[in-house]
C-alpha positions as CSV (number, residue, x, y, z in Angstrom):
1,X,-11.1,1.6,-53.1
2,X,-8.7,-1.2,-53.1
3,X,-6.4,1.0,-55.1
4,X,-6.6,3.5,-52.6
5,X,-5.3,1.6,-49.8
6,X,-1.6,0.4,-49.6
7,X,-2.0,-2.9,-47.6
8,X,1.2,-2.9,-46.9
9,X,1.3,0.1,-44.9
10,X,-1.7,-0.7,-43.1
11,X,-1.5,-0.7,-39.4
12,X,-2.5,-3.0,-37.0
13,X,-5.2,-0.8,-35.4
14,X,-6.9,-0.2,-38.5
15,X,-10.3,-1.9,-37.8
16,X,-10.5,0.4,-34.6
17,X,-10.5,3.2,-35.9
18,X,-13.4,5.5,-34.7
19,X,-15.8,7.6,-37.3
20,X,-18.6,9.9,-36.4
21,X,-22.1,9.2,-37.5
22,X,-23.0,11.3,-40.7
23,X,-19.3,11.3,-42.0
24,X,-18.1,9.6,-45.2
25,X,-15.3,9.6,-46.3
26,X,-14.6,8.5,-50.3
27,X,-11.8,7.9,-52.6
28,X,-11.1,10.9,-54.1
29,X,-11.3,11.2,-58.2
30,X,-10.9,14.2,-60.5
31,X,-14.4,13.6,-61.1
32,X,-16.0,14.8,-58.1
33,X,-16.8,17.8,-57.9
34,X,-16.1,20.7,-54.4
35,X,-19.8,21.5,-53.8
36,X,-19.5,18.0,-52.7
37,X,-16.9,18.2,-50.6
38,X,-16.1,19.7,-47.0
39,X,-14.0,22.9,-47.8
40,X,-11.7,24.0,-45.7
41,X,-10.7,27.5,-47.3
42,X,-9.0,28.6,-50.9
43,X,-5.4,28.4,-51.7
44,X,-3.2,31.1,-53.2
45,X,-4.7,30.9,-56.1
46,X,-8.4,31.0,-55.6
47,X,-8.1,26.8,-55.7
48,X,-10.4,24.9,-53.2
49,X,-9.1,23.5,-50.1
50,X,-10.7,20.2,-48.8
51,X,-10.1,17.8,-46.3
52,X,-8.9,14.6,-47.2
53,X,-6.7,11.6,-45.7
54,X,-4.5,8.9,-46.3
55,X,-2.5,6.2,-45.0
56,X,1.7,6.9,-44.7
57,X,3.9,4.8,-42.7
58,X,1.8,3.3,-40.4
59,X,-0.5,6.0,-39.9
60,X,-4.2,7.6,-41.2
61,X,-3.4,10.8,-41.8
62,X,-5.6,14.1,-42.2
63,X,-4.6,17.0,-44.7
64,X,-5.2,19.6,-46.8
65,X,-6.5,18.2,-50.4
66,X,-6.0,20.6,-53.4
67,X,-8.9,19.6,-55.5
68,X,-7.4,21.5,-58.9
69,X,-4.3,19.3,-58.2
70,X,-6.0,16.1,-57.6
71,X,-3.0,16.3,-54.4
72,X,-3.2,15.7,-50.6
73,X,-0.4,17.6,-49.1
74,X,-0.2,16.3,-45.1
75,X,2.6,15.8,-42.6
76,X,4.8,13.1,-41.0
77,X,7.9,13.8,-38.9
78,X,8.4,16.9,-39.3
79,X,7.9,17.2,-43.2
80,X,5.3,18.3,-45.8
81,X,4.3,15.0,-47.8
82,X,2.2,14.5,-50.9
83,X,-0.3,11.7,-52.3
84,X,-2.4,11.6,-55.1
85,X,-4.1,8.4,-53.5
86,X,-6.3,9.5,-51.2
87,X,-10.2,10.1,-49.8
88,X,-11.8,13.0,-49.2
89,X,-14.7,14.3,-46.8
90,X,-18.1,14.3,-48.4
91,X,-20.0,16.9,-47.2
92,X,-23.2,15.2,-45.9
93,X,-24.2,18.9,-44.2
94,X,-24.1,19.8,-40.4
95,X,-20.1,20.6,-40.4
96,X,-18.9,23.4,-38.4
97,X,-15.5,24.8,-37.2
98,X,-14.8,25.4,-33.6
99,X,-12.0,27.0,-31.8
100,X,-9.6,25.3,-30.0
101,X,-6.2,25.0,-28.7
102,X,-3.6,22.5,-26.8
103,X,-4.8,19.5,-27.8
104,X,-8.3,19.7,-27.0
105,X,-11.2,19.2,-29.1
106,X,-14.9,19.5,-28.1
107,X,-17.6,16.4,-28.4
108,X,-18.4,15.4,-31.3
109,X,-14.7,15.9,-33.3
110,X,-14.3,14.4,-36.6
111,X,-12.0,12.1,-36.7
112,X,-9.6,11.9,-39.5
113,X,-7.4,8.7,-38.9
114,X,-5.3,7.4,-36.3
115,X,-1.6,7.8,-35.5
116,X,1.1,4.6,-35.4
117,X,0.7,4.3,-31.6
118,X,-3.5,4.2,-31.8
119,X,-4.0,7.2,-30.8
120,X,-6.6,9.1,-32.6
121,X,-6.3,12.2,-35.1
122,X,-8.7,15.1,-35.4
123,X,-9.6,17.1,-38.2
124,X,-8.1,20.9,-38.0
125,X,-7.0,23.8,-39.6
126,X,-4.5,26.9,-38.5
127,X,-3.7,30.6,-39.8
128,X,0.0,30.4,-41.2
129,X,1.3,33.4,-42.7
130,X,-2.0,34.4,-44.7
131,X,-3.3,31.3,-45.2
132,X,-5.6,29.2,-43.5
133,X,-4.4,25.4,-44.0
134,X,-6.0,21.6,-42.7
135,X,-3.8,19.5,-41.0
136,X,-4.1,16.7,-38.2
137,X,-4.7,17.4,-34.2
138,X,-2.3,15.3,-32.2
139,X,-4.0,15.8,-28.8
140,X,-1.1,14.0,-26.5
141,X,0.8,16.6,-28.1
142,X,-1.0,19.0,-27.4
143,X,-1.4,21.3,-30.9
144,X,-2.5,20.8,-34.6
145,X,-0.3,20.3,-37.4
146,X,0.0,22.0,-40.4
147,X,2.3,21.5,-43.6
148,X,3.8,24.6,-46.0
149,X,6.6,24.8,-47.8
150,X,8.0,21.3,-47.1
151,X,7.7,21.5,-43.5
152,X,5.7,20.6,-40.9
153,X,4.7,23.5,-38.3
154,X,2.9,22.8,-34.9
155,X,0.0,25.1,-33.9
156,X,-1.4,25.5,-30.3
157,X,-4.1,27.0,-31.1
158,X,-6.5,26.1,-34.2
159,X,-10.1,25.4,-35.2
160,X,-11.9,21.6,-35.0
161,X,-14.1,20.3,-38.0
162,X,-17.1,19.3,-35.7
163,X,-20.2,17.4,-36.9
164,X,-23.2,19.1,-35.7
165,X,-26.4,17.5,-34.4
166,X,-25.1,13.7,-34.7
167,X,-25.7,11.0,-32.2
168,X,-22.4,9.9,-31.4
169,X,-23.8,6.2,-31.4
170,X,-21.8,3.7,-29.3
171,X,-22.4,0.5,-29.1
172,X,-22.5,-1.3,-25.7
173,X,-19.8,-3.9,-26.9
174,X,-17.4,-1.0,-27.7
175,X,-15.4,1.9,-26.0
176,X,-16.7,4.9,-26.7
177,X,-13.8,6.2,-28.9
178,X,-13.9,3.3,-30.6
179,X,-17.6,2.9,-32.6
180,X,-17.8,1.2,-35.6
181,X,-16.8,3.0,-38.7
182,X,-20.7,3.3,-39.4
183,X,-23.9,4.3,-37.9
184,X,-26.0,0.9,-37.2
185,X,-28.5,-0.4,-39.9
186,X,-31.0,-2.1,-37.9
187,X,-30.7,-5.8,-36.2
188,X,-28.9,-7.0,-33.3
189,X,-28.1,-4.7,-30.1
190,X,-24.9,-6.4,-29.8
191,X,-23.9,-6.4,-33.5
192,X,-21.5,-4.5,-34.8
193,X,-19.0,-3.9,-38.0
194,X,-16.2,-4.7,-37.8
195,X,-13.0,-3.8,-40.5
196,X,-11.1,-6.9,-41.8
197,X,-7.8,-6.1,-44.3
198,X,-5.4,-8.8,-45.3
199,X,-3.6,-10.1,-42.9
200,X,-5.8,-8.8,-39.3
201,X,-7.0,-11.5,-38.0
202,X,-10.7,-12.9,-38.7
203,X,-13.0,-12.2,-36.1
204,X,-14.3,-15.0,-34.3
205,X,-17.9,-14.2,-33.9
206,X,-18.1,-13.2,-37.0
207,X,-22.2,-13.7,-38.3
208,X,-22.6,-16.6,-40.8
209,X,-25.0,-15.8,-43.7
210,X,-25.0,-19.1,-45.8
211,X,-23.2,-21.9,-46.1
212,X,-21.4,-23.1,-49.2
213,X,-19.8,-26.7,-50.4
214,X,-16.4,-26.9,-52.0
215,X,-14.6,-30.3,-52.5
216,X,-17.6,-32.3,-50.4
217,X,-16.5,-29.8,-47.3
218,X,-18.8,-27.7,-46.2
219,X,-17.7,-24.0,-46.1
220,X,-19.3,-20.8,-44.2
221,X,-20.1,-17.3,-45.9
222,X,-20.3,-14.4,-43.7
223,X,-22.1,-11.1,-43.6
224,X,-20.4,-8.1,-44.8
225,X,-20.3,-4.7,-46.0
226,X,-18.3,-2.6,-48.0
227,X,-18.0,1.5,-48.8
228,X,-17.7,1.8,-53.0
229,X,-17.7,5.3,-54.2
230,X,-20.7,7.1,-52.2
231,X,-22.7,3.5,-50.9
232,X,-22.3,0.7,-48.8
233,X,-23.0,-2.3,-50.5
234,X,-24.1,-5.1,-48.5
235,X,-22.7,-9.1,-49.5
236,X,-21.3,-11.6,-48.5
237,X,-17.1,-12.5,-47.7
238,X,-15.3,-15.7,-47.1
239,X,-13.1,-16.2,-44.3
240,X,-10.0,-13.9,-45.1
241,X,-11.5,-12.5,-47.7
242,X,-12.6,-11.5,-49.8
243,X,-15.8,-9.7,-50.1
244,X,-18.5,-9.8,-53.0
245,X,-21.3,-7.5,-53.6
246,X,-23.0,-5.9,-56.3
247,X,-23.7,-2.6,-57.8
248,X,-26.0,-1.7,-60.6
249,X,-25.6,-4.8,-61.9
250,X,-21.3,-5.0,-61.4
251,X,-19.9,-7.5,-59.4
252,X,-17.8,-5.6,-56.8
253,X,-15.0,-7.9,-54.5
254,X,-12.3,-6.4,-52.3
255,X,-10.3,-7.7,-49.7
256,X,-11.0,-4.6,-47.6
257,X,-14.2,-4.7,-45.9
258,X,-16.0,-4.8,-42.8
259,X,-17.4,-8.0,-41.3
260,X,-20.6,-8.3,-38.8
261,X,-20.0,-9.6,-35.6
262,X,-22.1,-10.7,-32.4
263,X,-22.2,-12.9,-29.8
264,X,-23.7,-15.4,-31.7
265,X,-24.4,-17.1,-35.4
266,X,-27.1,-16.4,-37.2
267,X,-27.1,-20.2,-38.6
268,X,-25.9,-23.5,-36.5
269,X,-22.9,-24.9,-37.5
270,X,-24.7,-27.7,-38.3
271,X,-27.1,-26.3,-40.8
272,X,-27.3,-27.3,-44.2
């Protein structure tokens, strides 16, 4: 995952940004195969078309993944870009597309990332020429966008990749566009995840699991999570990073990862 993301390029909204309950979103590796994936049509040359994303100058950006290519073709300014970094949307079931135009999308959208001034990006797709191609929805500007040949071309009319029969869970701490990048898993009413990358600031409420000693001071561990391939592994993460977890027996640490947060610790500061 780590690998994936280009810290540098990661914008300041990142930990906002909004997912739908039931979506994952993975790295992408030639491994994987399409039944697994959410595919959006078939290329010129018979070639699955998924949907995938990744982060370009300051922004999340949804596209078009070629899966035979092991390349995300998506847009930016006015041009066609490629990336062969980049995750794709696993198809958990429940996905269906939905006619739209002018910036509008219906309730329960699937987001795809989140452009350099916070506003959020939809997954869509339009008919160009004789192809039906991905792209982003910009809803402020009122159309979805497309790439071919190099360029970027503006649609007002498309379809929206829409997750059937999910919740739309929001937390009472958050605005509704805004709920955590997953679907609760038990405890606290006023928990929630939150995503920490290097250099966002630490949350201050951030839950304290344990307590650790280091050079006779006493130091706090916190509760966090983390998406590796197709699970979220639950560990532990020091302030600023970074996280450590395990799966099937492998020591996993990033210093991407999502932190819980309440009003509240779970420990006293003066525990231990």
């Amino acid at each position: 995952m780590d690998d994936f993301i280009n810290k540098e390029k990661m914008f300041n909204h990142a930990h906002n940004i909004s997912e739908n309950s039931g979506c994952m979103w993975i790295p992408f590796n030639a491994g994987l195969n399409q039944s697994q994936l959410v595919v959006s049509a078939t290329d010129g040359d018979g070639g699955a078309v998924c949907i995938g994303r990744t982060n370009f100058s300051g922004e999340l950006i949804p596209g078009k993944a070629l899966i035979r290519h092991s390349t995300l073709h998506f847009t930016h300014n006015g041009q066609e870009h490629r990336s062969q970094n980049f995750e794709v949307l696993l198809n958990t079931g429940g996905f269906t597309w939905v006619a739209s135009s002018n910036g509008s999308v219906p309730p329960q959208a699937v987001v795809g990332g989140r452009a350099s001034n916070g506003e959020t990006l939809y997954v869509g797709r339009a008919k160009h020429l004789h192809l039906t191609i991905p792209g982003k929805i910009h809803p402020s500007h009122k159309c979805a966008y497309i790439g071919c040949d190099n360029r970027e071309h503006s649609k007002p009319t498309y379809e929206v990749l829409v997750r059937q029969g999910s919740s739309g869970w929001v937390p009472p701490t958050c605005p509704p566009v805004n709920p955590p990048i997953h679907p609760p898993i038990g405890g606290p009413s006023n928990a929630q995840w939150v995503h920490f990358y290097p250099g966002a600031p630490w949350p201050g409420n951030a839950v304290i699991g344990g307590v650790y000693r280091e050079g006779g001071q006493r130091k706090h561990q916190y509760v966090a999570r983390k998406t590796y391939l197709s699970s979220v592994i639950v560990g532990y993460a020091y302030q600023n990073g970074p996280f450590y977890g395990g799966l099937h027996g492998k020591e996993i640490s990033s210093g991407d990862f999502e932190v819980l947060v309440q009003n509240g610790n779970v420990f006293p500061h003066d525990g231990f």
